[in-house]
N, C-alpha and C positions, 0 to 999 in steps of 0.2 A: 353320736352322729346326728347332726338335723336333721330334719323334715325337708322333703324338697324346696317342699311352700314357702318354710322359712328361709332359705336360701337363695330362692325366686325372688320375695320380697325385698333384700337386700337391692335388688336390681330392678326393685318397681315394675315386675314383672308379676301379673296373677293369672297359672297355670289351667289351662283348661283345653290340652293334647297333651299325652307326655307319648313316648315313641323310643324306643329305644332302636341304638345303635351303634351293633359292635361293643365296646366296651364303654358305651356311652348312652346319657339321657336326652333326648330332644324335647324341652317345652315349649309348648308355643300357647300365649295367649289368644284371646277372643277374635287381635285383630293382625294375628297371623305375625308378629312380634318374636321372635325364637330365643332360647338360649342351647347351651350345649354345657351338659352336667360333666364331666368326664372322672371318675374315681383318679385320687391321686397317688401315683406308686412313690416318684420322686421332684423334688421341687427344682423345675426346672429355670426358674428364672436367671440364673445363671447362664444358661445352655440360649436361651432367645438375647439374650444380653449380646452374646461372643456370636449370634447369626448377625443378628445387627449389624455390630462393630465389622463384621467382614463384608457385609454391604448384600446379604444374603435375609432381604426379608419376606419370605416365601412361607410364611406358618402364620395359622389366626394369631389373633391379638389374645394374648391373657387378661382377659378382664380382672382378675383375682382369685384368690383359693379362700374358700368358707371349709371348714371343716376338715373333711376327708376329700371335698368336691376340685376339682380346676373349673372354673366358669370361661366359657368364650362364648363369640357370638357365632349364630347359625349361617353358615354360608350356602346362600342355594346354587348347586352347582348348574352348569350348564349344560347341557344334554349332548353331547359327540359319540360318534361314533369310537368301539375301545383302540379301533388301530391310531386313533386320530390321536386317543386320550393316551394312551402307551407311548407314543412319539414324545408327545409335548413333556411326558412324562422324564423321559429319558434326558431332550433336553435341560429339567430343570436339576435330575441329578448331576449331569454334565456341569452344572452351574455352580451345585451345593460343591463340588468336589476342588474345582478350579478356586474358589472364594477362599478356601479352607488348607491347603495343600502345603504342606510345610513337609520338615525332613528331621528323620531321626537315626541315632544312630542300630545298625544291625543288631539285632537283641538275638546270639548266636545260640541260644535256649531253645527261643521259641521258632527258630529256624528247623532246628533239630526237634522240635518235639510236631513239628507239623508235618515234616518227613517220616517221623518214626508213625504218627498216627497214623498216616494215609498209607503207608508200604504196608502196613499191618492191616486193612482194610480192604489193600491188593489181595494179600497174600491169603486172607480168611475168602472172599469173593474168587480166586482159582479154584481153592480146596472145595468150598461148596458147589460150585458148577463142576466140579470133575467130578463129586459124587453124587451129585444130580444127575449127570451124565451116565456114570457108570449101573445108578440106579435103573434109566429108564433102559436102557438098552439090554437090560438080563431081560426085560418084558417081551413077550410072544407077539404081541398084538400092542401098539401102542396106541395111546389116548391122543386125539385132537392137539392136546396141549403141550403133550410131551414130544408128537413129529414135529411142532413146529417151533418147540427150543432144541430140538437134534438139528434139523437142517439150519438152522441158524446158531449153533453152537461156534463154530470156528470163530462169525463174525465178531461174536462175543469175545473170547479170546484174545484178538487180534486187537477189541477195544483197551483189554486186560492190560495186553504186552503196550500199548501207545503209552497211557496214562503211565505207564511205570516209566520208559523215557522219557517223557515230557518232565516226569518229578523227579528224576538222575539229571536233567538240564536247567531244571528249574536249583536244585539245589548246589549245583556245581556252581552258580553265578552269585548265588546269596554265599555260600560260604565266604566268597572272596571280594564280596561287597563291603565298604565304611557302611554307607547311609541308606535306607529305606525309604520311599515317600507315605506320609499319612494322611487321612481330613477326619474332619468331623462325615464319620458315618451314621447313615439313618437306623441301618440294620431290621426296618419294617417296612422295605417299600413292596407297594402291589397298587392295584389299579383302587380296589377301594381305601389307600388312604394315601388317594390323590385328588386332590378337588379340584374341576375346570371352571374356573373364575377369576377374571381380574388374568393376571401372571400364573397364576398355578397357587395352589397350598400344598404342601405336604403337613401333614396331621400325625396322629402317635407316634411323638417322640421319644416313647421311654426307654427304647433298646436305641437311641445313640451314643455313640461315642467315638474318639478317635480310634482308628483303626485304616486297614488294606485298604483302599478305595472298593476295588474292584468286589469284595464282598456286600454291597448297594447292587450291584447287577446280578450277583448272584442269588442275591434273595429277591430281586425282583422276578427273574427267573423263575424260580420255586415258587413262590407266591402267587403266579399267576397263571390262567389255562395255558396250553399248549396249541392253541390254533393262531397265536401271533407270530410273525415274522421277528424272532429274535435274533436271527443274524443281519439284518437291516437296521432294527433296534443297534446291533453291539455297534455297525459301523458309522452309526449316528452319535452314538455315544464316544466310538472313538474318536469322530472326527471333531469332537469339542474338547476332548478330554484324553489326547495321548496316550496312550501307554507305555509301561516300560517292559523290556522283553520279560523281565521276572515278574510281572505282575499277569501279561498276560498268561503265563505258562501257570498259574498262579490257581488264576479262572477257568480256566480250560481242564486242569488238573480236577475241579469241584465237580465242572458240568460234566463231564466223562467219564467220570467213575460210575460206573454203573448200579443200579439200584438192586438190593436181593427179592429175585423174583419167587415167589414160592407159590407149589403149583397145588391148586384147590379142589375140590370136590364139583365145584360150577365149571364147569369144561368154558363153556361159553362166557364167562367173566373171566376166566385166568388165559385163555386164547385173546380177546382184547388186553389182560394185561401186560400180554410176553410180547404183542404186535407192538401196543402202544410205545413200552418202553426202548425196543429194537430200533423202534420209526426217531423215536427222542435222540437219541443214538448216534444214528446216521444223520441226521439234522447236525447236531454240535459236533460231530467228525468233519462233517463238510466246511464249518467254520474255522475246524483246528487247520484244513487242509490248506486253506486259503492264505495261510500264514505259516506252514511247514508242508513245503510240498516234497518233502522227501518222497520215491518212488519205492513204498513197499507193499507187498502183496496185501500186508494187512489191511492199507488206506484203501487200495481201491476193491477189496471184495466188499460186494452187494450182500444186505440179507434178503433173504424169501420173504414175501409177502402169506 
């Protein structure tokens, strides 16, 4: 492996700040000059090639690979605010998706193995919350933590019983599907590897590949806090970027499955983490409901705060 310096040099560059970030080196010369080291897992030049050609040029320029290195240049980004940056953000996945969006045929495997994973996932998430359940309730005296996964147990449940409809309607319509839609997905997006400059960049590309669309919103989701408006986000996104009913039931399936909460010895950390999750909850139920307003008791019971 080289030397930074030597690497620098190549680029007539001589290092005097290095700064790391993320999985990346920032140098910057005397007169404020930058590069950007990035370790390289796969060679992507192929992959900026075929953004290109789709009319999709929203990622730094690859100056060249030394070594083990990706060299680009440093983009200083622009200062906004994150609801501002999350929007433009969504946007420009809206864009990577529409450039890229081709059709394949139903691969009736990985239909079935995505159904068999996630029922199995239901069905292990029932048995733990009923024995969670039947745990805390032999108890005399209950802990903070544990009243307020009781009184909010049903909720849960009822989130249980949706997600497993949603993926009995989700898979009723891929069974009897030809074609599937795919893009080139990013599968890293979050707010830090978005850069507000110019049009937008998006940055670490090494988990892309064709795939779901709608798994870009999911890991943007994941990837980023909880105090943004993502069902404003999803309706911005939908309204650049359609969806197809099996795709939303898809997404909804991901975001709604519930996470396994397990209860701690920090009464007051595991109290925020059974609120938090509950609050997450009802959040993406209210998005599922906006687009399946069936009237059941599950949808509209509240949890306790």
């Amino acid at each position: 492996m080289k030397p930074i310096k030597e690497v620098c040099a190549s680029f007539k560059l001589v290092p005097k700040k290095y700064r790391i970030l993320g999985n990346a080196i920032v140098v910057e010369d005397e007169k404020e000059n930058a590069l950007v080291l990035k370790r390289k897992f796969k060679d992507k030049k192929d992959l900026y090639q075929y953004l290109d050609l789709r009319g999709f040029n929203h990622f730094p320029s690859l100056l060249g690979t030394i070594d083990t290195y990706e060299i680009y240049p440093f983009i200083r980004e622009v200062e906004l605010p994150k609801e501002q940056k999350a929007l433009d953000l969504v946007y420009l996945m809206s864009l990577l998706h529409n450039k890229t969006t081709f059709y394949r045929a139903v691969d009736l495997d990985k239909v079935k193995a995505f159904y068999e994973e996630e029922e199995n996932e239901l069905n292990y998430l029932f048995e733990y919350y009923q024995s969670l359940q039947d745990m805390i309730e032999k108890h005399v005296y209950m802990s903070p933590s544990e009243y307020l996964f009781i009184r909010n147990s049903s909720f849960l449940y009822g989130i249980l019983n949706l997600v497993k409809k949603l993926l009995e309607d989700w898979y009723q319509i891929l069974s009897k599907k030809q074609k599937e839609r795919y893009a080139l997905v990013h599968h890293g997006l979050s707010l830090s590897h978005f850069i507000e400059k110019d049009n937008g960049y998006f940055i670490s590309w090494d988990r892309a590949k064709m795939d779901i669309p709608v798994y870009d919103f999911y890991t943007f989701y994941k990837e980023n806090d909880d105090t943004l408006d993502y069902a404003t986000l999803f309706d911005v996104y939908e309204s650049k970027y359609p969806l197809l009913k099996e795709e939303k039931l898809r997404l909804f399936i991901l975001l709604l499955t519930p996470r396994k909460i397990v209860l701690q010895e920090d009464e007051a950390k595991t109290c925020r983490i059974i609120h938090k999750e509950f609050k997450r909850l009802k959040k993406v139920r209210e998005m599922v409901s906006k687009e399946y307003k069936e009237d059941t008791e599950e949808k509209k019971q509240e949890f306790d705060h």
